[in-house]
C-alpha positions, 0 to 999 in steps of 0.5 A: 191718507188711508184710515182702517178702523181696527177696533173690531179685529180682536174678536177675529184676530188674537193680539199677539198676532196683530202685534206680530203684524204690525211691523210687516203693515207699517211697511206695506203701509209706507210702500203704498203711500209712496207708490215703490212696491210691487205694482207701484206703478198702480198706486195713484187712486191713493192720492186721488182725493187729495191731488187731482188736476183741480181744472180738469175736474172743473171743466168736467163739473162745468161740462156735466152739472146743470147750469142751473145749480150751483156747483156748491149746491153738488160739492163743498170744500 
């Protein structure tokens, strides 16, 4: 999931404009998180770090990383 850190908007955005905003973002919110607004079809690098094919990445580490280290010496879970 996407975090945006908004502590700082204050001093470019007054409050009543970010409340007036907020309704229209937890929309756009939802439609990149599902992937069904416009240009949906280009919306997968959301859920990239959570789900990705698990044994292409390591045949690709496997193929790339020396095979003298570890691959946790590059990774950690």
């Amino acid at each position: 999931m996407i975090q945006i850190d908004l502590s700082k908007l204050q001093q470019f955005v007054s409050v009543p404009y970010e409340m007036e905003l907020a309704p229209r973002l937890h929309i756009v919110h939802g439609h990149l998180q599902k992937g069904n607004g416009v240009g949906g079809e280009f919306t997968g690098w959301v859920h990239l770090p959570e789900s990705y094919d698990r044994a292409e990445f390591a045949r690709i580490e496997h193929l790339c990383l020396p095979p003298c280290l570890p691959s946790s010496y590059y990774f950690s879970d």
